[in-house]
MIDOKE-250061 format. One record per residue: residue number from 1; x, y, z of N, C-alpha, C, O in turn. Coordinates in nm, 2 decimals. Atoms other than C-alpha are relative to their C-alpha. Layout:
// residues N
NUM,X,Y,Z,X,Y,Z,X,Y,Z,X,Y,Z $
...
END
This chain:
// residues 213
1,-0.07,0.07,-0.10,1.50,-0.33,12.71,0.15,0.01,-0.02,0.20,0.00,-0.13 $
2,-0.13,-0.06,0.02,1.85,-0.24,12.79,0.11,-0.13,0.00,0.18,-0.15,0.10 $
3,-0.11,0.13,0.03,2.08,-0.57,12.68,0.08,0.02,-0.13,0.05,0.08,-0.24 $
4,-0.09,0.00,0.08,2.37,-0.62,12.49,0.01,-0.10,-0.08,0.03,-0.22,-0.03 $
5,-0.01,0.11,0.10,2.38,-0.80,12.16,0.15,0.03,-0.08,0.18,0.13,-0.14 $
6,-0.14,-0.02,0.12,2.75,-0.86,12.00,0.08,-0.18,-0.02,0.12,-0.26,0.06 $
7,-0.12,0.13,0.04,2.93,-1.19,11.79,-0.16,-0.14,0.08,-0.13,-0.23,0.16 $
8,0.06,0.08,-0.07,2.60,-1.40,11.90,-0.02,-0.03,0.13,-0.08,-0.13,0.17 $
9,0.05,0.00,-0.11,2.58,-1.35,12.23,-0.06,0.09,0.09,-0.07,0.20,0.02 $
10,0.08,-0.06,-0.04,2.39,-1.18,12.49,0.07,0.07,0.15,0.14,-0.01,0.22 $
11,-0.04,-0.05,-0.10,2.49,-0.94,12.77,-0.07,0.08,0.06,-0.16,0.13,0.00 $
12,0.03,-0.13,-0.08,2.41,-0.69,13.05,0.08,0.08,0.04,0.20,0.05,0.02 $
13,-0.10,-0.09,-0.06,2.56,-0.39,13.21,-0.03,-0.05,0.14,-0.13,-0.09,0.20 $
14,-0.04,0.07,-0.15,2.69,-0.48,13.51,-0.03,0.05,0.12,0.06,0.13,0.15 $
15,0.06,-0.11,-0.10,2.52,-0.33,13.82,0.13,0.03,0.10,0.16,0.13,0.16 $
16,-0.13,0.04,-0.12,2.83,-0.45,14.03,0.13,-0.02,-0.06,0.17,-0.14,-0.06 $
17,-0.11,-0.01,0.06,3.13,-0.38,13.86,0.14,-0.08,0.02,0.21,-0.02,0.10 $
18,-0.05,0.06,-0.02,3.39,-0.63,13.85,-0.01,-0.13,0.08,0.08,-0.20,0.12 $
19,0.03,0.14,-0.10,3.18,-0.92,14.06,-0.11,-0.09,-0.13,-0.19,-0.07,-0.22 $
20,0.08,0.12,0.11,3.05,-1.22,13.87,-0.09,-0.09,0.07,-0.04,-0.12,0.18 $
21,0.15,0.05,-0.05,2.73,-1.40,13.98,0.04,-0.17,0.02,0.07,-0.23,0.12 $
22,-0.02,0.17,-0.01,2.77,-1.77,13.86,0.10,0.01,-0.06,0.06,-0.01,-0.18 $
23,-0.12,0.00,0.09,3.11,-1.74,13.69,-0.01,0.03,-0.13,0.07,-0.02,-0.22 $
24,-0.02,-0.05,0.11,3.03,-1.56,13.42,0.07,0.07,-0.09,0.10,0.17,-0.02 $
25,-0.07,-0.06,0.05,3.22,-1.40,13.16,-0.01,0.16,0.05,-0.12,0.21,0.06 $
26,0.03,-0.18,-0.01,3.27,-1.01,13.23,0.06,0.08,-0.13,0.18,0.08,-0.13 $
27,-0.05,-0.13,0.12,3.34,-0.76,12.90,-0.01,0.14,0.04,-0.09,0.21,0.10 $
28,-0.01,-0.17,0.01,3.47,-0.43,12.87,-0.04,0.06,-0.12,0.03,0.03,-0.22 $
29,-0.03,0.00,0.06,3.33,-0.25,12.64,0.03,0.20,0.04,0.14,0.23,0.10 $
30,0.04,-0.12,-0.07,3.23,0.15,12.72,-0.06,-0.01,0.15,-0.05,0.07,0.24 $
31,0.01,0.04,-0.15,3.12,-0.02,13.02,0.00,-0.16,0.01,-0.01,-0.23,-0.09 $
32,0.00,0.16,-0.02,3.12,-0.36,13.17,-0.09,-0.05,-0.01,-0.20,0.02,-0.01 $
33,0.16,0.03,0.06,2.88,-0.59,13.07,0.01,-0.17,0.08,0.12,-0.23,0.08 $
34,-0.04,0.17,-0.01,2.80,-0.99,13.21,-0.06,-0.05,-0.09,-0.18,-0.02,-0.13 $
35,0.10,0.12,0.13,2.75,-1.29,12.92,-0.08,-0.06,0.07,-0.06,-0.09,0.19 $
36,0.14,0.02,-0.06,2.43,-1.39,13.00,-0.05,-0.12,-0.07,-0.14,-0.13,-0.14 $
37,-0.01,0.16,0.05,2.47,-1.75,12.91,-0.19,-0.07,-0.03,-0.29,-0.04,0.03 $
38,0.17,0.10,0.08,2.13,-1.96,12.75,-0.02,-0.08,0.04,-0.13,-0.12,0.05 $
39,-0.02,0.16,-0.08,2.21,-2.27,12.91,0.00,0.01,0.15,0.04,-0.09,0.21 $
40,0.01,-0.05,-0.14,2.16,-2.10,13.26,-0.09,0.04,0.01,-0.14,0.03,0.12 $
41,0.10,-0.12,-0.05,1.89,-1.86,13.21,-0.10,-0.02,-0.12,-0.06,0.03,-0.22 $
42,0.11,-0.01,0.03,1.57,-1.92,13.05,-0.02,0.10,-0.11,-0.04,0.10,-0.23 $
43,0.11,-0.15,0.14,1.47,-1.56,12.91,0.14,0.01,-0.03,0.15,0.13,-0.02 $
44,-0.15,-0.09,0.05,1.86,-1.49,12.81,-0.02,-0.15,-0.22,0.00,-0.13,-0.34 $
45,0.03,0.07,0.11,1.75,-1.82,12.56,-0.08,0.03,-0.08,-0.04,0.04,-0.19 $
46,0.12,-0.09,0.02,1.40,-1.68,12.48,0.05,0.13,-0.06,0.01,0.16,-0.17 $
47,-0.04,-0.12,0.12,1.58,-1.36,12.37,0.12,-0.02,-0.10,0.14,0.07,-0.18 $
48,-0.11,0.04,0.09,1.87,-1.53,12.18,-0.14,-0.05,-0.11,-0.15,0.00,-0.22 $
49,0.12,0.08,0.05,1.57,-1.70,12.03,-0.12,0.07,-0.11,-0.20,0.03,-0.20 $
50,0.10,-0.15,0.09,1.37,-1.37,11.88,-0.11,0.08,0.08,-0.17,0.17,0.04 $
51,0.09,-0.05,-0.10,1.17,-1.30,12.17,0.01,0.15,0.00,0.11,0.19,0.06 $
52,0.02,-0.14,0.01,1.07,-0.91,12.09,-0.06,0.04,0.07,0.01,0.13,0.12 $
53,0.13,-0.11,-0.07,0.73,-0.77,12.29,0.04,-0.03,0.13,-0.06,-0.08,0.19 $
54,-0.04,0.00,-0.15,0.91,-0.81,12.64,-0.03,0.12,0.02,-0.01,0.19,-0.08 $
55,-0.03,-0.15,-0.02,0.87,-0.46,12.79,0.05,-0.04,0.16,-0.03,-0.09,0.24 $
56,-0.05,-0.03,-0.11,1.11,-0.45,13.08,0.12,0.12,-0.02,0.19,0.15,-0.11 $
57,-0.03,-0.18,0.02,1.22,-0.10,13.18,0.11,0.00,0.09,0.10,-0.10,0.15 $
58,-0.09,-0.05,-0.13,1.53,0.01,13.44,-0.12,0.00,0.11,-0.12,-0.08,0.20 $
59,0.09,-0.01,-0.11,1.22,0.10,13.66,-0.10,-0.15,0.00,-0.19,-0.16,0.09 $
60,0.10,0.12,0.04,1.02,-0.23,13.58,-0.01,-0.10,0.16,0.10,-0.12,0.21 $
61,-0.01,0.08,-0.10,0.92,-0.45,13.91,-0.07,-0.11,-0.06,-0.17,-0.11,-0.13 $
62,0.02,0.11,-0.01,0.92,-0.81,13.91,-0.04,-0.08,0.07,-0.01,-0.06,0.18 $
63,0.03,0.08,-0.09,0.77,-1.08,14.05,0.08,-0.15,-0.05,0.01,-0.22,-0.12 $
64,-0.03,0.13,0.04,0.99,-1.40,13.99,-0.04,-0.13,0.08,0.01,-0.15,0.19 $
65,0.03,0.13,-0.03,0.83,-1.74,14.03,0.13,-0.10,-0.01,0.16,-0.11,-0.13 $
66,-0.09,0.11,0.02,1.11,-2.01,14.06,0.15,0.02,0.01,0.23,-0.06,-0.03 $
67,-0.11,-0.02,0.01,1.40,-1.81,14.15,0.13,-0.08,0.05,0.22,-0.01,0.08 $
68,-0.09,0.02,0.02,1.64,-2.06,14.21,0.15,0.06,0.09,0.12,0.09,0.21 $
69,-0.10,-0.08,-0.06,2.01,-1.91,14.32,-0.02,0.08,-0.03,0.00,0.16,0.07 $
70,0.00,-0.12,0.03,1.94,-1.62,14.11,0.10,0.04,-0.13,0.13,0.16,-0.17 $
71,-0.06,-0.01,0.12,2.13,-1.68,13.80,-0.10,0.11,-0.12,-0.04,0.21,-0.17 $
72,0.04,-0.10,0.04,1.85,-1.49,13.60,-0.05,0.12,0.04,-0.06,0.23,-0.02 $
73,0.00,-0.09,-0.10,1.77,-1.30,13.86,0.08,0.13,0.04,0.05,0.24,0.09 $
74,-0.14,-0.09,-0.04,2.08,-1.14,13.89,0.01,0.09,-0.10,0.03,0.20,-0.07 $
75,0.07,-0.05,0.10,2.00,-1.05,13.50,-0.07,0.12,-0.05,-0.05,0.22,-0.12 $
76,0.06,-0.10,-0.02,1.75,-0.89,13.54,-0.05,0.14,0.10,-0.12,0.24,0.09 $
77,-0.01,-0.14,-0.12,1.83,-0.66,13.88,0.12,0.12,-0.14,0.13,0.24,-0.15 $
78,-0.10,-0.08,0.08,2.11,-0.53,13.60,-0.09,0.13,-0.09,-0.06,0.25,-0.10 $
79,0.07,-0.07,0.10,1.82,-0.43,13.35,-0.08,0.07,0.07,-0.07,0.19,0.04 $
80,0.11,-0.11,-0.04,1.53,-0.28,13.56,0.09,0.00,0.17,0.08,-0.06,0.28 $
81,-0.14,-0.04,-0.14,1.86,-0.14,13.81,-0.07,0.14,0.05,0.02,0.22,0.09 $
82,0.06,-0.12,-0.06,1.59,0.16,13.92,-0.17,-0.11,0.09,-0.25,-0.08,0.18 $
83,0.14,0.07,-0.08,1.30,-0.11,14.02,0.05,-0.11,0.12,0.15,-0.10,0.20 $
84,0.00,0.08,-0.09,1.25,-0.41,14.22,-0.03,-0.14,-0.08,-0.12,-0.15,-0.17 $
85,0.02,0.16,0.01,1.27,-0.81,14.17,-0.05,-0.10,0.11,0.02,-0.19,0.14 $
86,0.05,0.11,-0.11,1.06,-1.00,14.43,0.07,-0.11,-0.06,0.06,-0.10,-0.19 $
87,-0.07,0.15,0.03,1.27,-1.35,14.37,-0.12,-0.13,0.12,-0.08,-0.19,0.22 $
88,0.04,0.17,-0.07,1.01,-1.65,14.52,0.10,-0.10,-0.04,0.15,-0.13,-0.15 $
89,-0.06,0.15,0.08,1.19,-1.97,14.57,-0.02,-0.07,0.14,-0.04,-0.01,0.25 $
90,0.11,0.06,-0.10,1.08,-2.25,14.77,0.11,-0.07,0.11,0.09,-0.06,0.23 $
91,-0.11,0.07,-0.07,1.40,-2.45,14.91,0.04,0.09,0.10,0.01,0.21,0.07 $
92,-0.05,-0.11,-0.09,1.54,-2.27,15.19,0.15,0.00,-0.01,0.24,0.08,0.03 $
93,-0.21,0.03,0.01,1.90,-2.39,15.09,0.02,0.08,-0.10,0.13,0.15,-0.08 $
94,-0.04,-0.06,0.11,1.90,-2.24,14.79,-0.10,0.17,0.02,-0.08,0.26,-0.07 $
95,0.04,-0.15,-0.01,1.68,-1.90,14.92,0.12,0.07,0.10,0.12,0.20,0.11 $
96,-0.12,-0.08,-0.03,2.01,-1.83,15.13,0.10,0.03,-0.06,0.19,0.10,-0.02 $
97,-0.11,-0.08,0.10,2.21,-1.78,14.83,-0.07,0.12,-0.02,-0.02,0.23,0.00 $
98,0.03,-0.14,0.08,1.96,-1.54,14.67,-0.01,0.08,0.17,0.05,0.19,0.14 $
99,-0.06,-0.11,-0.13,1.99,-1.35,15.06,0.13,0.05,0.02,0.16,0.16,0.07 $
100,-0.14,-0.06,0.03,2.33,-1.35,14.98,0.05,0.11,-0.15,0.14,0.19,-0.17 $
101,-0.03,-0.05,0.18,2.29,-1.23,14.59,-0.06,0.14,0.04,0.00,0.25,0.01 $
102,0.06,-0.13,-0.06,2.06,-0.96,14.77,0.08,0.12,0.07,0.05,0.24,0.08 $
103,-0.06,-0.10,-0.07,2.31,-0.81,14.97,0.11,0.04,-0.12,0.22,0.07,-0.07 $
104,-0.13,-0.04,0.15,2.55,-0.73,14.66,-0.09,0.10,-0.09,-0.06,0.21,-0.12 $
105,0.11,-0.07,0.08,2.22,-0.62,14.46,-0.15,0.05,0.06,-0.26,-0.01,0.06 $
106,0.12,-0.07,-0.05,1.98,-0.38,14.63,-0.17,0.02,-0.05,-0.27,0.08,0.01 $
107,0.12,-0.01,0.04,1.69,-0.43,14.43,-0.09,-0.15,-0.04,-0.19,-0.18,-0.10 $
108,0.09,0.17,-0.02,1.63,-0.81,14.49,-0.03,0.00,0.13,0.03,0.05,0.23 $
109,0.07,-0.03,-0.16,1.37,-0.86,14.78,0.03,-0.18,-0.03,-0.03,-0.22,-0.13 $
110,0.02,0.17,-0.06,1.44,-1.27,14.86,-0.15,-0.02,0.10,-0.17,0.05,0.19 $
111,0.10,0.07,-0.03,1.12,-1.45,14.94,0.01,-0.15,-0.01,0.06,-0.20,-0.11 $
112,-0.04,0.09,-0.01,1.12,-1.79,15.10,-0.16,-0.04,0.04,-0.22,-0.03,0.15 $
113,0.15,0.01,0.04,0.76,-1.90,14.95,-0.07,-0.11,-0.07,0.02,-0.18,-0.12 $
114,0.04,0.10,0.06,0.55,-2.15,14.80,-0.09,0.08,-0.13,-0.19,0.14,-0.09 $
115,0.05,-0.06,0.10,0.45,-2.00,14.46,-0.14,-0.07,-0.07,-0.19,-0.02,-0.17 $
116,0.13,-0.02,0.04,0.13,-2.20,14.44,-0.12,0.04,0.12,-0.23,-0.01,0.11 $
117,0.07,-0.08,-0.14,-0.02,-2.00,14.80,0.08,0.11,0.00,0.18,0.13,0.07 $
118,-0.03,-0.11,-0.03,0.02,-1.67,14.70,-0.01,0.08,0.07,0.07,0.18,0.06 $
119,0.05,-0.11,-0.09,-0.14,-1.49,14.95,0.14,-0.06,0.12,0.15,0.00,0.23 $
120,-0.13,0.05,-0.12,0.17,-1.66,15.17,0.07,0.15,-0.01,0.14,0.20,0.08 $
121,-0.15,-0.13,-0.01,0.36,-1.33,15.04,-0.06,0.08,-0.05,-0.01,0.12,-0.15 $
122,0.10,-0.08,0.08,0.07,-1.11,14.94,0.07,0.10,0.08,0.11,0.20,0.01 $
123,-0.02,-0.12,-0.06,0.18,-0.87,15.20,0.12,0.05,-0.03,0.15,0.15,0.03 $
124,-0.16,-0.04,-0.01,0.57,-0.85,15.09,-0.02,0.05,-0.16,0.05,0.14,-0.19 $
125,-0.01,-0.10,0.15,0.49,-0.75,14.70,-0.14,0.07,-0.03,-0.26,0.04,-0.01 $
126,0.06,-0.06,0.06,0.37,-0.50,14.54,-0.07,0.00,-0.15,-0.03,-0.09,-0.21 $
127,0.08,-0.01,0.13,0.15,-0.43,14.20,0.14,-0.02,-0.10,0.24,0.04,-0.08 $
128,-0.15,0.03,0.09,0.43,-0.54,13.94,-0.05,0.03,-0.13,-0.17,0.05,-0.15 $
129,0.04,-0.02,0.10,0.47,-0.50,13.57,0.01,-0.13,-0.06,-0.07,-0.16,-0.15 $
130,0.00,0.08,0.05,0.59,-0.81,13.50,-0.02,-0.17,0.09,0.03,-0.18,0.20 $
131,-0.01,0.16,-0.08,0.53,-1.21,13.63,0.10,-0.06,-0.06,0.09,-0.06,-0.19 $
132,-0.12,0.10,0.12,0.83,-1.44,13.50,-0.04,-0.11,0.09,-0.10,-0.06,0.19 $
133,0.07,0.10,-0.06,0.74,-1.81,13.65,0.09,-0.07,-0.08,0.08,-0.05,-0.20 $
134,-0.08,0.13,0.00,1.00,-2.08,13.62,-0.01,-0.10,0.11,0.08,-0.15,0.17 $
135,0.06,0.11,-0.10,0.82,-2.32,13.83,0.00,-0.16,-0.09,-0.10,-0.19,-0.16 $
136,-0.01,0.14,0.10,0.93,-2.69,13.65,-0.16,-0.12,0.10,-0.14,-0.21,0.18 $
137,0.08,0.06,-0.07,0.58,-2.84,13.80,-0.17,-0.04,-0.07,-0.23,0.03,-0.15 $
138,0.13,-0.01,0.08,0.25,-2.98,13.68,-0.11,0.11,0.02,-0.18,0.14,-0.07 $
139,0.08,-0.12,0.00,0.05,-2.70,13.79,0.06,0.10,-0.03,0.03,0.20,0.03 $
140,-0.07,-0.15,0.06,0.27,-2.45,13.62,-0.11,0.11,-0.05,-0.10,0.22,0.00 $
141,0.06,-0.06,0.08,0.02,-2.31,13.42,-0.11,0.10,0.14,-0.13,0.23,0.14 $
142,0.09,-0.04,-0.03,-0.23,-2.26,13.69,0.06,0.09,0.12,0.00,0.20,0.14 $
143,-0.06,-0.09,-0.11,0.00,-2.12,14.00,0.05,0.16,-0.09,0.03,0.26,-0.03 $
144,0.00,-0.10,0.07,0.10,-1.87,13.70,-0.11,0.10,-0.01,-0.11,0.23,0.01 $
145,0.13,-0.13,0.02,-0.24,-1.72,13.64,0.00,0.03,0.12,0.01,0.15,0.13 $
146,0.05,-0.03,-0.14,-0.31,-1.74,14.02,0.07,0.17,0.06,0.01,0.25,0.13 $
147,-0.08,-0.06,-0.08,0.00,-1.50,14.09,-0.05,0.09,-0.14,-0.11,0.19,-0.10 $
148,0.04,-0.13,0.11,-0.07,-1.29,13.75,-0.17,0.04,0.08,-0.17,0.15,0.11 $
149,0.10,-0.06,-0.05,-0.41,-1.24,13.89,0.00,0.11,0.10,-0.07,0.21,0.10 $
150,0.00,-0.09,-0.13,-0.31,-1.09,14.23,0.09,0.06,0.02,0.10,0.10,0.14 $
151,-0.14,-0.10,-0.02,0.03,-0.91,14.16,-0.01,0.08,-0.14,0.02,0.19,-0.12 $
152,-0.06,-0.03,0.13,0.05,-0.81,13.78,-0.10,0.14,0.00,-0.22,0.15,0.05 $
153,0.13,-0.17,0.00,-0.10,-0.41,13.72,-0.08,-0.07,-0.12,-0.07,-0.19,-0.14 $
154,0.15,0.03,0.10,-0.39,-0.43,13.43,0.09,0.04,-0.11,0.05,0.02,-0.22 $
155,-0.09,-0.01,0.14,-0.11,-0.33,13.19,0.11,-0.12,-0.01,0.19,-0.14,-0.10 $
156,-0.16,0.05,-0.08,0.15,-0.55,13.32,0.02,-0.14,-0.10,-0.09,-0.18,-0.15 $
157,-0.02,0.09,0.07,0.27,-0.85,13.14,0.04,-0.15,0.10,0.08,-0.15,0.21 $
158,-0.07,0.17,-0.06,0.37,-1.27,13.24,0.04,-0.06,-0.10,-0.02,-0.06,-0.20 $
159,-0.14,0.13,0.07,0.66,-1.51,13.08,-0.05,-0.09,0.10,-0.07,-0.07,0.21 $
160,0.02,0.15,-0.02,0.58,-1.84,13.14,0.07,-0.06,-0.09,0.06,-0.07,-0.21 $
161,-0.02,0.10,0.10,0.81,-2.11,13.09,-0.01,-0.13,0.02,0.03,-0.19,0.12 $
162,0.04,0.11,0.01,0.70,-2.42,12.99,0.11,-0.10,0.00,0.20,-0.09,-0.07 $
163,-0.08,0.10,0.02,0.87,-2.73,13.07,-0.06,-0.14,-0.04,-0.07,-0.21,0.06 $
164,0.11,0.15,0.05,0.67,-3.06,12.88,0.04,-0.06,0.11,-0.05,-0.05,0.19 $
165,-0.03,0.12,-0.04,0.84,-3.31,13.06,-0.05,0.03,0.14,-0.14,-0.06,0.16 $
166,0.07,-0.03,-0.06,0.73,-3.15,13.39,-0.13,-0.03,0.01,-0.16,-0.10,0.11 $
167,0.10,0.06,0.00,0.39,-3.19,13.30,-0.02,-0.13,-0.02,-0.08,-0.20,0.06 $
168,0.04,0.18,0.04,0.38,-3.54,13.13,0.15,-0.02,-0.11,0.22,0.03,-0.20 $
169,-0.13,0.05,0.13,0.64,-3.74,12.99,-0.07,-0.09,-0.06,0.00,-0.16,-0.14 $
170,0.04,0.09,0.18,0.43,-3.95,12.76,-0.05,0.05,-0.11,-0.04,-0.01,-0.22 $
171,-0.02,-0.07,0.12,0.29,-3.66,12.56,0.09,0.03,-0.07,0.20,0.00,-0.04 $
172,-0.10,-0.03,0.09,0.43,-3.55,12.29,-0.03,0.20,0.05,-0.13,0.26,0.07 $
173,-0.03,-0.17,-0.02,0.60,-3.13,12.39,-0.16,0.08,-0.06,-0.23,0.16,0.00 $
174,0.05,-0.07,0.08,0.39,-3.01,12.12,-0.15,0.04,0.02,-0.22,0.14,0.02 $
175,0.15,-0.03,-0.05,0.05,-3.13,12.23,-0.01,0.04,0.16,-0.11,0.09,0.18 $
176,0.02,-0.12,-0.11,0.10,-2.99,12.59,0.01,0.09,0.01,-0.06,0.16,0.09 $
177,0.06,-0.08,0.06,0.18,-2.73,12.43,-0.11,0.10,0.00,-0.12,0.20,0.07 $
178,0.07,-0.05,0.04,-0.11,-2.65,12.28,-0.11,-0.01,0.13,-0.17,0.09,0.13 $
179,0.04,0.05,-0.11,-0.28,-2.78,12.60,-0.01,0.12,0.11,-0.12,0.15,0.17 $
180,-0.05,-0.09,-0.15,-0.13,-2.50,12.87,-0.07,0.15,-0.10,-0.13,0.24,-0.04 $
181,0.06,-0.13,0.07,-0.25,-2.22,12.57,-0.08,0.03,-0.01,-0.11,0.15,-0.03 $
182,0.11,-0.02,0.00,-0.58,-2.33,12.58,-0.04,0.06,0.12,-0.10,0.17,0.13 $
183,-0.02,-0.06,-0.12,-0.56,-2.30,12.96,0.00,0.14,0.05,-0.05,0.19,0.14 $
184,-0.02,-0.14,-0.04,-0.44,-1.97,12.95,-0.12,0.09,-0.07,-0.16,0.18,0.01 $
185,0.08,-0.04,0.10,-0.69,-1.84,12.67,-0.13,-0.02,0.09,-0.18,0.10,0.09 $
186,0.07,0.02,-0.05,-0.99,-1.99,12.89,-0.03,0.06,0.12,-0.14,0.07,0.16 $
187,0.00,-0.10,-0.09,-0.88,-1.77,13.18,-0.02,0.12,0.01,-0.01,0.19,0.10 $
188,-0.01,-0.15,0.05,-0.91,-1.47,12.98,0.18,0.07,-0.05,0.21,0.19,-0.06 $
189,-0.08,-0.09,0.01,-0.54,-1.42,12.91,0.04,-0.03,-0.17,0.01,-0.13,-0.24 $
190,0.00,0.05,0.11,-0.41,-1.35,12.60,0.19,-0.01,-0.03,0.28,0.04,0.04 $
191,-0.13,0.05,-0.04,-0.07,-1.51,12.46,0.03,0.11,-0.15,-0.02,0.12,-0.26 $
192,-0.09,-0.14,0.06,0.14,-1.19,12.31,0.11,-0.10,-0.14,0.10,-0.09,-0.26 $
193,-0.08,0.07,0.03,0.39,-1.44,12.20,0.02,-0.16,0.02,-0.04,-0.21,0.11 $
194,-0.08,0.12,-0.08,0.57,-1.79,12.23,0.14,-0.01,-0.11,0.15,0.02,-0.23 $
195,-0.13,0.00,0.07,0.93,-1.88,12.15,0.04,-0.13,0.04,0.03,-0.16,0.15 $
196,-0.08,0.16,-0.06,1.10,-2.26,12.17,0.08,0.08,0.06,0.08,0.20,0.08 $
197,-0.11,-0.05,-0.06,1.39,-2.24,12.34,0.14,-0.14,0.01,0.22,-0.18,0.09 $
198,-0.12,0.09,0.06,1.60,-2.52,12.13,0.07,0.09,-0.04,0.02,0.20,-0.06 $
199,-0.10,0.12,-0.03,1.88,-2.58,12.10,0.06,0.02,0.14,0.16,-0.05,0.17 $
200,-0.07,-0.01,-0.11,1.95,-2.43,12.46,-0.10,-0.11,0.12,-0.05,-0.15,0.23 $
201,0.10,0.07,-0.08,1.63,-2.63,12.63,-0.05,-0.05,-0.07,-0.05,-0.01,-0.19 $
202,0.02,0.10,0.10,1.50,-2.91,12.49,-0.14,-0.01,0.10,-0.15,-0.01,0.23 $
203,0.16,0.03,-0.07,1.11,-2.95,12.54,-0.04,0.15,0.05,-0.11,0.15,0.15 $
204,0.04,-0.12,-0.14,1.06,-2.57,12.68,-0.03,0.07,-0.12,0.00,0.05,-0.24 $
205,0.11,-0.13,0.06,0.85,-2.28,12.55,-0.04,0.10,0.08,-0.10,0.08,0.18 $
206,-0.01,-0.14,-0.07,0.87,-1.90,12.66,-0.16,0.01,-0.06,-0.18,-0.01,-0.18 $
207,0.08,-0.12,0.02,0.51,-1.73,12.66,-0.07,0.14,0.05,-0.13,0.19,0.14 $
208,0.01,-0.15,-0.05,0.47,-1.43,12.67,-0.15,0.05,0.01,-0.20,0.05,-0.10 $
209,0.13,-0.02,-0.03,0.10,-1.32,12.79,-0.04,0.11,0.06,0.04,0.15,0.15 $
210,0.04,-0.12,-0.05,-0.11,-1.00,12.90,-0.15,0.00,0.07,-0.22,-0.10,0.06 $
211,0.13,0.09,-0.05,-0.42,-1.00,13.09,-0.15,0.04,-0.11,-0.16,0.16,-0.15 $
212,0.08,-0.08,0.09,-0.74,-0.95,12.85,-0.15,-0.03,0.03,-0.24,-0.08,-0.05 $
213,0.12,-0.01,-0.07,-1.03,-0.94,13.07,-0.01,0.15,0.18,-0.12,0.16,0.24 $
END
């Protein structure tokens, strides 16, 4: 995966040379690069964090669950800058920014979708390699598999991130946890990885999962 690690922090090359996304820092080094802040972006935490068996390629297509304005989004159009990022996001206020982030970055498709009725957008994506799912909701777990079932290729991988409090705020993180792993394991998938994601998210958990049935 093509990211820049220097002085503890984390970067990309810049697909759009000289434009900044959410106000991010820009560096020069051999080429330009955006800081790819932890406290904004989920997997930029997850990889500050040790997160290794990601495989995302320049060609790699995405399906993002929970895209938001497109702060990671934007991220990741840098790294797989030969593929495609379907972006779901469900608000309509906030899917005219990523229409706007789209027209700067040609390889984000904006979708303005409900990410637990997938077949709502079955006909706008294609077989992907990877699922990322930032849906803060109690059926996280299960709109994840739904959409890893009917987009992800048979090689392809899903990041799921967990947010406890989302599901229940009177467990304790650790036993929901263990809870959403069993979930996933019962559906046949299997979990590659998981990474906290303290001290930048508090209660959250990256896992990383493949399909194994």
């Amino acid at each position: 995966m093509n990211v820049y690690f220097k002085d503890g922090n984390i970067a990309t090359k810049n697909m759009n040379p000289g434009v900044s996304v959410y106000g991010e820092e820009l560096i020069q080094e051999d080429d330009e690069y955006r800081i790819w802040n932890p406290r904004r972006s989920k997997l930029s935490a997850a990889l500050l964090n040790g997160l290794k068996n990601l495989e995302l390629e320049d060609t790699s297509n995405v399906l993002y669950l929970g895209a938001s304005t497109g702060t990671t989004v934007s991220h990741i159009s840098d790294i797989a800058i030969n593929g495609r990022i379907y972006a779901v996001e469900f608000s309509p206020t906030t899917a005219k920014k990523l229409v706007q982030l789209s027209r700067q970055r040609l390889n984000i498709a904006p979708i303005l979708g409900d990410a637990t009725k997938p077949k709502g957008y079955l006909n706008l994506v294609e077989k992907v390699d990877l699922v990322y799912c930032d849906v803060a909701q109690p059926t996280q777990s299960e709109l994840f598999m739904k959409n890893m079932n009917m987009f992800c290729k048979d090689d392809g991988l899903g990041l799921l991130m967990i947010k406890a409090r989302s599901i229940d705020v009177v467990q304790k993180p650790k036993k929901i946890f263990k809870e959403q792993e069993k979930k996933l394991k019962e559906k046949g998938f299997k979990i590659i990885e998981k990474v906290k994601l303290e001290p930048y998210e508090k209660d959250h958990i990256a896992l990383l999962v493949e399909k194994n049935f």
